[in-house]
N, C-alpha and C positions, 0 to 999 in steps of 0.2 A: 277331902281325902280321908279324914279322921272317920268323914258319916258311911264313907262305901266302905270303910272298913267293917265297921259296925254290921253295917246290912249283909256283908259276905258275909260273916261271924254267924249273923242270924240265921239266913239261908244252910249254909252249913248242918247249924244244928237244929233248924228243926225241917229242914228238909233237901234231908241228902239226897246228892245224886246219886242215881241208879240208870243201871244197865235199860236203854230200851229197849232190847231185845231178849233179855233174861232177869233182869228185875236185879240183880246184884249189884250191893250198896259199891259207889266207889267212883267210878266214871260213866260218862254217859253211852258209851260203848268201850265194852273191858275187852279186854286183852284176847280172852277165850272166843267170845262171839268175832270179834274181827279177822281171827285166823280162821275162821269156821265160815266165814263167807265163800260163796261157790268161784274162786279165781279163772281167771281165762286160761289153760294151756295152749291154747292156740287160736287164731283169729279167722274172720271170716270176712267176706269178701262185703267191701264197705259200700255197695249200694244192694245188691240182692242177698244177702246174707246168707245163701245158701250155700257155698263153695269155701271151702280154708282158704286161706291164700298167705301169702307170709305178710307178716305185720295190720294185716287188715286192709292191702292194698285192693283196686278193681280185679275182679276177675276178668282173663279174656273175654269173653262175652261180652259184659259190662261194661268195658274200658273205653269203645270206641265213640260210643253215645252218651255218657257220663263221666267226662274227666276234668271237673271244675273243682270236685274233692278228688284227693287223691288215694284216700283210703278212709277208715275209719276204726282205731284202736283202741277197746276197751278191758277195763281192769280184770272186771268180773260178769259174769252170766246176771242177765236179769231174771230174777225170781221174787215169787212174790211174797212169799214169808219172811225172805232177808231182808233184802237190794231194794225194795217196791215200799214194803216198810220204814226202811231208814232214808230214801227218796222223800216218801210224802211228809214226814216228821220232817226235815230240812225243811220243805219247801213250804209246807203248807201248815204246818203247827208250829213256825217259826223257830222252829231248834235249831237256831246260827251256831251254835258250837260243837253240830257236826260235820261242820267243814274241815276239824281239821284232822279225824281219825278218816274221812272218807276220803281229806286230801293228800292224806300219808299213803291210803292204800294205793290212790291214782299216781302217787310218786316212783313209789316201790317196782310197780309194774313198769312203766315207762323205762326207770332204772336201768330195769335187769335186761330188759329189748334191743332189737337192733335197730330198733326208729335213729334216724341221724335227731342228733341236738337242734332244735328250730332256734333264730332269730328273734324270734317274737311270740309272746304266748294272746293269744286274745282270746277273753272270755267272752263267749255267745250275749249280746248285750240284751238284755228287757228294754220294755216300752216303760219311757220315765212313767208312766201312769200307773201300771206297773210294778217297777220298782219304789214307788212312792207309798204302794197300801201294806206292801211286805217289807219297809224298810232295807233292802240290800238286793242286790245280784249272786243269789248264789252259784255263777260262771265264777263270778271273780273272786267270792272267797274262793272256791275249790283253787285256784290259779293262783292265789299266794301262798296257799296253804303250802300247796303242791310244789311251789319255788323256792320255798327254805328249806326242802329234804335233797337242794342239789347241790352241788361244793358251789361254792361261791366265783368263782373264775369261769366256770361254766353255765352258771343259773343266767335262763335269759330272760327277755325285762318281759313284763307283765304292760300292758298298756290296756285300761281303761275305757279310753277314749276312742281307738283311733275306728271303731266299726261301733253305729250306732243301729239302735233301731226306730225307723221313722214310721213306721204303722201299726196303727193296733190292731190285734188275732185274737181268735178265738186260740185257748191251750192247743197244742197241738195234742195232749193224750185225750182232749174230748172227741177226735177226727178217730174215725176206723180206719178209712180207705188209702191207700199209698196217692192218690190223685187227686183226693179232697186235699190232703197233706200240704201236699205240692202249690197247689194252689191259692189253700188259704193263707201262705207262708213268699208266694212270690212280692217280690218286690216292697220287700217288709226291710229291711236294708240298705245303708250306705255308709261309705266314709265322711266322717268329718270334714271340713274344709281347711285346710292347712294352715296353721296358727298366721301367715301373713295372709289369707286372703279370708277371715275369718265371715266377711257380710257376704263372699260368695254363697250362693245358695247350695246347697245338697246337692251331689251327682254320682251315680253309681254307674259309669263305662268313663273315665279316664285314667290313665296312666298318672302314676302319686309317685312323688321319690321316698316317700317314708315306706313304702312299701313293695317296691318296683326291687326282682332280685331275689326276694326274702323267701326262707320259708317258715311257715307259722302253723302253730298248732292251736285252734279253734278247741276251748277248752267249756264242756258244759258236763251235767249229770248224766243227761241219760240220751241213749238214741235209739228211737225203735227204727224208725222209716231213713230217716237221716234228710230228710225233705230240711230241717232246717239248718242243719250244718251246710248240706247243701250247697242254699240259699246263700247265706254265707260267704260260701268258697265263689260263689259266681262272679260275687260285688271283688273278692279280692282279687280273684286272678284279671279280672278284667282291669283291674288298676295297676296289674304286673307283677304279682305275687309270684315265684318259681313254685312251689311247692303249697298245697294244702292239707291239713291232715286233721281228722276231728279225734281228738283223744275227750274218754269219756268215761264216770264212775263206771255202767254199766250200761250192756246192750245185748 
């Protein structure tokens, strides 16, 4: 305890934090760049993104042939000098302690919306292999982050576990096409086995009572195509899920 003191101490002073996006000494995204991020006023229709629609739900169009997601709600506009910046820094130059200005912004917005409160928050899960070279999930920071900006009587639980990913992909932002997407990301998913049938093997089309009813907000960074939230909502609703919804930093 005494040595990480020490080592804070040091850190501290001879190498403050600063702003990544404007270089001011202080925190690692201040105050001013974060309200200066492009917010969403309004959503857009969570499979062809070309249509508003309220909360991010399917467009008519959309709805008849695509309803395994329900919608898809994002905080902010994806752009690449802000949002694409403070993404890849997260995810890929390992700055874990932007989850939690990026999971206050993802709070705020949901907040203020008429999204109904889900049941269940699950973060989009990584391939342990993975999650093993990047040390963390940043679904599930964003997802706790994002669950202590709720009142407490209301905040609903965070689970981990209960949607895994059982195959390994290619990133999905390496794919251009919306049907490489699709593809590369099918059948990338399933539920856990239920803590009494734990040697059962993997299965993604039965009916699960931890999930049977529920509705759940599939919580990740970013969605351009939304191939893999998806993906996702397939495995849930087919185990009985009521409702799906991808809430997400930006899209």
């Amino acid at each position: 305890m005494i040595l990480r003191t020490l080592l804070s101490l040091f850190e501290d002073a001879f190498f403050p934090l600063r702003c990544v996006l404007c270089e001011k000494n202080g925190e690692l995204l201040c105050a001013s760049c974060a309200a200066s991020l492009p917010r969403r006023s309004s959503q857009v229709c969570g499979f062809c993104g070309a249509r508003e629609t309220p909360q991010g739900t399917l467009c008519h169009e959309c709805h008849s042939d695509n309803s395994s997601l329900d919608g898809i709600f994002a905080a902010t506009r994806y752009d690449v000098l802000h949002i694409a910046r403070l993404i890849h820094l997260f995810k890929y130059r390992f700055l874990r302690d932007l989850a939690e200005p990026l999971g206050h912004i993802l709070s705020e917005a949901v907040l203020r919306s008429e999204l109904p409160l889900p049941d269940l928050l699950l973060p989009v899960p990584l391939h342990p292999r993975r999650e093993r070279f990047r040390g963390w999930n940043q679904s599930l920071l964003l997802a706790e982050e994002m669950r202590k900006h709720f009142p407490e009587p209301i905040a609903p639980r965070v689970d981990p576990h209960l949607l895994n990913r059982i195959r390994f992909t290619a990133p999905q932002m390496s794919l251009r096409g919306r049907i490489d997407r699709a593809q590369n990301i099918e059948g990338a998913f399933a539920l856990s086995p239920p803590p009494e049938n734990k040697n059962e093997p993997e299965k993604n089309a039965f009916v699960d009572a931890r999930i049977l009813g529920k509705y759940v907000w599939l919580i990740d960074d970013v969605a351009a195509s939304g191939a893999t939230l998806r993906a996702c909502a397939d495995v849930l609703k087919k185990s009985g899920a009521k409702k799906v919804f991808g809430v997400v930093v930006a899209r």
